[in-house]
N, C-alpha and C positions, 0 to 999 in steps of 0.2 A: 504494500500500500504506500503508494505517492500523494503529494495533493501539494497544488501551489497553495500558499498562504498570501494573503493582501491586509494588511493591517492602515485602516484607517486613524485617522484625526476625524471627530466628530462635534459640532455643536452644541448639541441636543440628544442625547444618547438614546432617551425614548420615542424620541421621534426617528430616531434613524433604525434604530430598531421594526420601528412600524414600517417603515419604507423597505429594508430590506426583507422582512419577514414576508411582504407580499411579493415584491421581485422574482426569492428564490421559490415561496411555498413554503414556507418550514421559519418556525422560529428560532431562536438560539438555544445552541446547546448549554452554554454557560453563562448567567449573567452574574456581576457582581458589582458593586459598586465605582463607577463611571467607564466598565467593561464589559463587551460581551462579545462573545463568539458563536459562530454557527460554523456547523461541518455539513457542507452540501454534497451531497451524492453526484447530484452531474446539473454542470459540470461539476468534476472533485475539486473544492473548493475550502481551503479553511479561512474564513475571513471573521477581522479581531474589529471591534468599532473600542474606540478608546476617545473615552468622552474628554476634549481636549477646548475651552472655548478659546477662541482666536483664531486654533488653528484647524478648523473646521475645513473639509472638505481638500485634508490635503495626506501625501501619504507619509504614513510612518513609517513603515518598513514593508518589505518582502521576504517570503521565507518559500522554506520546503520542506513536512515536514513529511518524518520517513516512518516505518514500521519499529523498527528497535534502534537501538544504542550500536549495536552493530551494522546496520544500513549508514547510520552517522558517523563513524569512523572509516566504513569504506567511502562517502563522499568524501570526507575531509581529506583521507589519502588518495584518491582521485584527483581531485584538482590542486592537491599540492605537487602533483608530480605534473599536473598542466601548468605551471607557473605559478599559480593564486597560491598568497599568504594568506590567512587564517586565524583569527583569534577563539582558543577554544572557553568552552563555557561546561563542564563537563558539572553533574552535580548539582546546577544552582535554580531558585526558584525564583520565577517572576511570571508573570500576570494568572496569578489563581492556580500555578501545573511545578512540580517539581519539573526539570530538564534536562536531556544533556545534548548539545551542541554546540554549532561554532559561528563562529563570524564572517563573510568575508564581504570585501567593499566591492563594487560595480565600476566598471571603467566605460566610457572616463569621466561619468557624473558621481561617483560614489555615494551611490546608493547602497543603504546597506541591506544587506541579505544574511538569515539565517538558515541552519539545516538544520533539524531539531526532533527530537522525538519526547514526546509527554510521560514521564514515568509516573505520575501521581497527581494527584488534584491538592490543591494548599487552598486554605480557608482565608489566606491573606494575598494581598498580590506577589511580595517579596518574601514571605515565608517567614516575616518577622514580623516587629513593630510596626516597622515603616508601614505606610499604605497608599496606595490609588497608583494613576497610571500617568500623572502629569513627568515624571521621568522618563518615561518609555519614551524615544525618540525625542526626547525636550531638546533644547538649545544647547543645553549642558551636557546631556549625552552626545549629544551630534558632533559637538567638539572635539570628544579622545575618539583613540581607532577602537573598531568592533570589540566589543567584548572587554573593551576594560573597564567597566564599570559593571555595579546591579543594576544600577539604571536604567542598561539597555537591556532590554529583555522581546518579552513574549514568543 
């Protein structure tokens, strides 16, 4: 199991919810506070709405996520032998899912990209204290490379 991920910026988190719940047919799988997710059958789709206000209607990231922990280490060694650097994330939790994946940035707009596979579901976004999704692709994550921060997640 493949699926592209599309992680938005959103306004209005229930209202984009109502928009896409009719789009795809199907609501979210996960919602939690200023977050949610839908996993769409077809196309295979995992898309993150991250209630962001400002930066409404723009994207926060892309990913891919994969079947196991093992699907994720042969991507990450796959395109490290295609030239792509990589920041890994092995372990950590962020938006609502324990994780393990990696980083790598898009040329030549540096867009950042995840590969990632879901071990667990967390009751918090960051598995801590901390809470919400205003880090997730904020200004201040966008600034260090992939993966050095918990900031950047989902």
């Amino acid at each position: 199991m493949s699926r592209v991920q599309l992680a938005l910026n959103v306004s209005n988190l229930e209202e984009a919810i109502a928009f896409y719940s009719r789009l795809f047919g199907a609501g979210p799988a996960k919602t939690r506070p200023g977050y949610a997710n839908f996993t769409i059958a077809e196309p295979p789709l995992k898309l993150i709405l991250m209630e962001n206000p400002g930066a409404g209607g723009t994207l926060n990231h892309l990913g891919v996520e994969v079947a196991d922990t093992e699907a994720v280490e042969a991507e990450q060694a796959r395109l490290a032998e295609a030239g792509l650097a990589s920041a890994d994330e092995h372990g950590t939790t962020c938006c609502y899912a324990k994780q393990d994946k990696f980083w790598v940035q898009g040329a030549p707009d540096s867009e950042q990209w995840e590969i990632y596979t879901v071990l667990a579901d967390s009751p918090t976004f960051y598995g801590q204290e901390q809470e919400g999704p205003a880090g997730c692709g904020s200004e201040a994550s966008q600034a260090q490379e992939p993966g050095a921060s918990a900031s950047q997640c989902c």
